[in-house]
N, C-alpha and C positions, 0 to 999 in steps of 0.2 A: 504493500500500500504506500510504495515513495511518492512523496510526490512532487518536489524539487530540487534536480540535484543542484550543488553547490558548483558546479562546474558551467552551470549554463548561464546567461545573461538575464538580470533582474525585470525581465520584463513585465507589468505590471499585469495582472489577470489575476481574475477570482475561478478560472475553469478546472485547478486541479482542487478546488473545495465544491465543486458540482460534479466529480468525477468520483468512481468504486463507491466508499463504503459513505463518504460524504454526500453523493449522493443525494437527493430528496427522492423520496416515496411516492407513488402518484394518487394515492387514494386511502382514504383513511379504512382500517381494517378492523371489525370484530370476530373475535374467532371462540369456539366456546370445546371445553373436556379437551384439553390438550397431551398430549403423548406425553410420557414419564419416564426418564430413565432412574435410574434408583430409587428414592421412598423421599418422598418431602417429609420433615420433621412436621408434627401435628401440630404443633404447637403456633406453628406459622398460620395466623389466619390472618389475612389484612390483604395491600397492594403492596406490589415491590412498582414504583413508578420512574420513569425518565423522561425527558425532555431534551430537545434540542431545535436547530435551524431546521427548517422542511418549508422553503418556501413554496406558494401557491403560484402558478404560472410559470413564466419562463423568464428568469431574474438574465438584466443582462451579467456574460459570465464578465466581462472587463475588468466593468467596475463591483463584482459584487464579492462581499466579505462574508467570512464564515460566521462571524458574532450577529449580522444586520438579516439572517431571512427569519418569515415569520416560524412561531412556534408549532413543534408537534409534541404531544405527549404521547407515552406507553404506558400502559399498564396490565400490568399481571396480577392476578387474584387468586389467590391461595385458602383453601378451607378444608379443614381435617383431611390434610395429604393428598386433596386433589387439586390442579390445575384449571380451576373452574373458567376461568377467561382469560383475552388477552384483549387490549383495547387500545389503537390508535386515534386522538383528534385532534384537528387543527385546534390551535389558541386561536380565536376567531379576532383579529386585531382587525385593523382598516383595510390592510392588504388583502388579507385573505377573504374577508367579506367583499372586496371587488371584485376580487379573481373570481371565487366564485356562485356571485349575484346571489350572497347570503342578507339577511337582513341585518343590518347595523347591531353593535355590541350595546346596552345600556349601561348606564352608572355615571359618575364622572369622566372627564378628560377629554371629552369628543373634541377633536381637532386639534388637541394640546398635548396629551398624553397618551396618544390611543397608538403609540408603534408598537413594532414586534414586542413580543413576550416570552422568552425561548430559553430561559437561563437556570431556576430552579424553582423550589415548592418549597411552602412554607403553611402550616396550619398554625390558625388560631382560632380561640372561642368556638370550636367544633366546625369550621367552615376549611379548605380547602384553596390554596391559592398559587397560580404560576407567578413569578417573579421576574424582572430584570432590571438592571442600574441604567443609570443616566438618564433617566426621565419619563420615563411610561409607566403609569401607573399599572399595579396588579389585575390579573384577573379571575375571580373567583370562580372554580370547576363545581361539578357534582361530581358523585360518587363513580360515577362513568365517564368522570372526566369532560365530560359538554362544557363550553361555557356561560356562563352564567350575567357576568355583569363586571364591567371594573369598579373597582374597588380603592375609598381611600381612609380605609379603616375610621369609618361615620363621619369623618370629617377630618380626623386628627392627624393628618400628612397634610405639610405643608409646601411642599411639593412635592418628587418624586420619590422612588423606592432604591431599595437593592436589588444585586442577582444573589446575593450570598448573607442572608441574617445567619448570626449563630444564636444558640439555644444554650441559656444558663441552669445548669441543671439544679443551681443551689435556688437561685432567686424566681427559678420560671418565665422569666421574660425574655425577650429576645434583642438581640446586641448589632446594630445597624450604622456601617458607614454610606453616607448617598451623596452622590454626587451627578453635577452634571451641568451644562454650558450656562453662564450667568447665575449662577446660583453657590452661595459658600458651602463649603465641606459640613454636611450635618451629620449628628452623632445625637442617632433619635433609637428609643426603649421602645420593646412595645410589650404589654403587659397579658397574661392572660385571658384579659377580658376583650383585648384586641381595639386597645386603644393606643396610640402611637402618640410619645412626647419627647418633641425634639431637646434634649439635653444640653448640646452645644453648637453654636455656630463657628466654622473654623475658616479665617479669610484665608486663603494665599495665594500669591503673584500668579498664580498659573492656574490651569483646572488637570489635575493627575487622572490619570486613570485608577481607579480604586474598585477591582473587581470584589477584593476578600476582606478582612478584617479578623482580629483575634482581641481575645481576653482576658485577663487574668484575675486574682481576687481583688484587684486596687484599681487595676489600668485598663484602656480602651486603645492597643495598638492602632496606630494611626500612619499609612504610610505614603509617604511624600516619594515617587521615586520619579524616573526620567522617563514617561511618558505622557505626554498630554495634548491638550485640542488644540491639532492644526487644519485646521479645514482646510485653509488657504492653499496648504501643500498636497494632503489628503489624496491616490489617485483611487480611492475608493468610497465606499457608502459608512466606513467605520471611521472618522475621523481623527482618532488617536496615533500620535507616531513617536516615537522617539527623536529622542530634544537634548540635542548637543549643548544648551543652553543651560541643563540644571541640574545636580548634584543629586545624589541620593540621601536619602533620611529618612528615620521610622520615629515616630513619636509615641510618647508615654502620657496620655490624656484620663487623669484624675476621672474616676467614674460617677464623678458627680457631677461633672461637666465642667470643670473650673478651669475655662481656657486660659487663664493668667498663668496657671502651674502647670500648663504641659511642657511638655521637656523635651527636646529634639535629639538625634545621636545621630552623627555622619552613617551612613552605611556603606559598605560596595556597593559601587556602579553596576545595576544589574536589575531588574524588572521583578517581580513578586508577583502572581495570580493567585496563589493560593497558601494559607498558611494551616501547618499541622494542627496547631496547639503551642498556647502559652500559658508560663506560668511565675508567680515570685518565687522567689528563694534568698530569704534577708534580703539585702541591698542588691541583688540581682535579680532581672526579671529573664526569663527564657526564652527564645524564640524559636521554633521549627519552621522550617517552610522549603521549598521548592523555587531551586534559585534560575530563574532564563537570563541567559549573557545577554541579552539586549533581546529589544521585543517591537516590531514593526519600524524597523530600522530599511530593509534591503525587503523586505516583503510586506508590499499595504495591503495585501487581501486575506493575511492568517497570520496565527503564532508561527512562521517557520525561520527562527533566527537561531538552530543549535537545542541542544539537550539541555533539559532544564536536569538538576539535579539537588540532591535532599542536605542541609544544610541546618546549623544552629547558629544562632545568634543570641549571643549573653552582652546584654546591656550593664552594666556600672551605675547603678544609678547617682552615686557617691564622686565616682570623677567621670560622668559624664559620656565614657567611652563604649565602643561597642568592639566585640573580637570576635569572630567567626572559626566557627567548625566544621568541617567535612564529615556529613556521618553515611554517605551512601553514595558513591560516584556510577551508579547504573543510571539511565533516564530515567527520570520518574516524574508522576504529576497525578493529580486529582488525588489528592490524600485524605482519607476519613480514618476518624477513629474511634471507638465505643465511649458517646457521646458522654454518658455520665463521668468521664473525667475533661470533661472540656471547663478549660481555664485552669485546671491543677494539676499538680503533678501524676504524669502517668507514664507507662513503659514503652506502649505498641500502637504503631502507624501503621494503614493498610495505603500501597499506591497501586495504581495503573502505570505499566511502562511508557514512556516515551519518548523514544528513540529521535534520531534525526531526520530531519524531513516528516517531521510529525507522525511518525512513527510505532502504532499499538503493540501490542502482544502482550505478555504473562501479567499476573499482579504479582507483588510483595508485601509482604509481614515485616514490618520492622521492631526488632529488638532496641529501644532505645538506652537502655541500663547496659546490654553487654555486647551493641552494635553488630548485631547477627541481623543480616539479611535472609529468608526464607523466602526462594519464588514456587506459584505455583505457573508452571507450564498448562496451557490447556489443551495444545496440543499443534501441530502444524496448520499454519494460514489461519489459527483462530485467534480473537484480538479481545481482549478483556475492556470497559468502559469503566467508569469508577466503582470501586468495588465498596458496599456497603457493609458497616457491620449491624448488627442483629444480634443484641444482646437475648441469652436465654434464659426463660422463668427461673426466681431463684438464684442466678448465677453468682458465684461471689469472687470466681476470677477474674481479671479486668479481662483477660482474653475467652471467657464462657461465652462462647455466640457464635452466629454464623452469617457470614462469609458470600454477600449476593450482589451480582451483574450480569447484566448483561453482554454475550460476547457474542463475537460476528464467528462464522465461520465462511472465509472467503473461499473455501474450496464449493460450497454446498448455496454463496451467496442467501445464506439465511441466518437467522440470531437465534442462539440460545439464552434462557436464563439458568446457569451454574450455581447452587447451594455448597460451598466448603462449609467444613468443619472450622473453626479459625485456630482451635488446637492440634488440627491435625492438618495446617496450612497448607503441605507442598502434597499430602495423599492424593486418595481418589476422591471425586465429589460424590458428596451426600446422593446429589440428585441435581437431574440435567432437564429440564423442559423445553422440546421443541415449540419454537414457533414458526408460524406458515410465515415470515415474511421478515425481511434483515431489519435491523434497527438502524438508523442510521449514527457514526456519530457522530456525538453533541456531549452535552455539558454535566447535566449534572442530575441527581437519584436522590427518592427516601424512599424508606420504607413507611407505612403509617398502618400500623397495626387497626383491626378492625374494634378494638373496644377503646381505642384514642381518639376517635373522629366521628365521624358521617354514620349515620345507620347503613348498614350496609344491605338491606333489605332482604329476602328470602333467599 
């Protein structure tokens, strides 16, 4: 699945992200009692879901970027060991309602915030909802994933959203950097009852690209790095590029929003998408994350600048300093990890490979206490997407769970959903379910167990 070599001339085109497994799908799919290979654990009853770009019509390929087509979601439904469904559908944004001659989305944002939708999921107040940053509001699904209506949590967004909130497992709210053209860096809570309050306004000279954000007991990682809005240069529909102009830095912003005392720390020159998990420790605060050498530099239509790789960052809070650690030089990206230790200290990181030339295949288990990598292979031409974990009933290990993604299989041009064990990482899988049709990919998964959310009806 290459899909630029580094040898050829940086000509500008979005056609190797409309090509194999990037791809869009031409028609959304419900399929029901899907093929089983091993035993789904019983316990699993809910949707394992994803999303991604699946534009509607025929985007031109030139100018078009992999972050800018509208959304598609998946979903998989699981109950007492069977594979009860699988369900593709458009996020019914503006585009996709022209393409095709659908009736308009309601709720807020018409004309203002109604772009693509294509980034992640986020539930609150027992409702359901696709995400994305820089400025379109949400849109809230049913349980079959239809859409519903945009969404600005009753009022309380003051302007846009994220693609990426994190979940506090101590306090239950959700932890939200948003940004997006004319508007300052906001640093907005949103509470269980699904009321969203903007905590701090953050000016700076530029507008960053700020897909992810992290946590910890005190701080709201905040990260300032060398990408940001150049339309002017832009020869695509994603306006962000790399900016010879400005320095990297992560900030350390008081969780109570006290822009006066946030704290800034030089970083390596180098782009951030996603972070593992952060935490204190005394006067140090931790950083994991997924480090890309430069990011829409030499390519404006995708991430294709080099192998991102898995890294730590220990801030000083004391002298101000930051020093960085190599903890995994394989490519790797979309990092999750068993949510109830997000913001504290924990051991184990799950990735997706990613290779050069944006490049899929196996996942990895990381050991972060004795820096043991564990891959699992899935097998030849098949390509793992973020892999999720899935804490199990009871569990008191931080690794008791299991192990779910979606993965292509390019020999067979169709997706599985794979269940590992996540203690028996590199073994056989639990259980493998066929699906009638590839997934395309894209970005980002939950699982949302069926007594968390939505009635999930008979």
């Amino acid at each position: 699945m290459a899909l630029i070599s580094k040898s050829q001339a940086p000509t500008p085109s979005g056609a190797p992200y409309l090509a194999n497994n990037f791809k869009p799908i031409s028609a959304e799919t419900t399929a029901f009692d899907l093929e089983v290979i091993g035993h789904i654990p019983e316990a699993l009853n809910g949707r394992l879901l994803r999303i991604g770009p699946n534009p509607a019509g025929h985007p031109d390929p030139v100018h078009y970027h992999w972050f800018s087509g509208s959304g598609m979601t998946h979903g998989l439904r699981l109950r007492d060991g069977k594979a009860e469904w699988y369900r593709s559908r458009y996020v019914r944004d503006a585009s996709v309602v022209a393409a095709l001659e659908l009736p308009p989305l309601g709720g807020p944002g018409a004309g203002l915030r109604d772009g693509s939708v294509n980034t992640n999921f986020t539930s609150v107040a027992g409702k359901l909802y696709a995400v994305v940053e820089a400025g379109s509001l949400p849109v809230e699904l049913t349980y079959e994933l239809e859409s519903v209506a945009r969404a600005d949590f009753n009022g309380t967004l003051e302007a846009g959203f994220t693609g990426h909130p994190k979940s506090d497992p101590i306090t239950d709210e959700q932890h939200v950097l948003a940004y997006e053209p004319g508007q300052p860096v906001r640093y907005i809570s949103l509470d269980e009852n699904g009321c969203a309050t903007t905590k701090a306004r953050i000016d700076l000279p530029h507008i960053p690209l700020i897909h992810d954000m992290a946590f910890t007991a005190s701080f709201i990682v905040v990260p300032d790095l060398p990408v940001t809005f150049q339309p002017e240069h832009s020869k695509a529909k994603f306006p962000w590029l790399w900016d010879e102009r400005r320095d990297a830095r992560i900030g350390l912003l008081p969780r109570n929003g006290d822009v006066m005392n946030l704290q800034w720390f030089e970083a390596p020159r180098c782009f951030v998408f996603h972070f593992v998990n952060a935490y204190d420790d005394g006067h140090l605060t931790i950083i994991d994350l997924a480090r890309h050498p430069r990011m829409f530099e030499r390519d404006h239509n995708g991430p294709n600048e080099g192998a991102p790789t898995l890294v730590r960052w220990t801030l000083d809070r004391r002298t101000g300093r930051l020093s960085e650690t190599h903890l995994d030089d394989h490519g790797t990206e979309f990092p999750r990890i068993n949510d109830r230790f997000g913001g504290q200290s924990y051991r184990f990181g799950y990735t997706a490979h990613w290779g050069r030339d944006v490049r899929f295949g196996p996942a990895m288990k990381h050991d972060m206490i004795r820096g043991i990598t564990e891959m699992h292979d899935y097998g030849p031409d098949r390509m793992t997407l973020e892999p999720i974990f899935v804490r199990k009933p009871e569990a008191l290990a931080e690794d008791e769970g299991w192990i779910m993604s979606y993965v292509y299989d390019a020999t067979r041009n169709l997706s599985d959903v794979v269940i590992l064990d996540a203690k028996d990482f590199a073994g056989e899988a639990v259980a493998t379910i066929r699906l009638p049709v590839r997934v395309p990919f894209g970005f980002h998964g939950k699982w949302i167990a069926d007594d968390t959310l939505l009635s999930p009806g008979s």
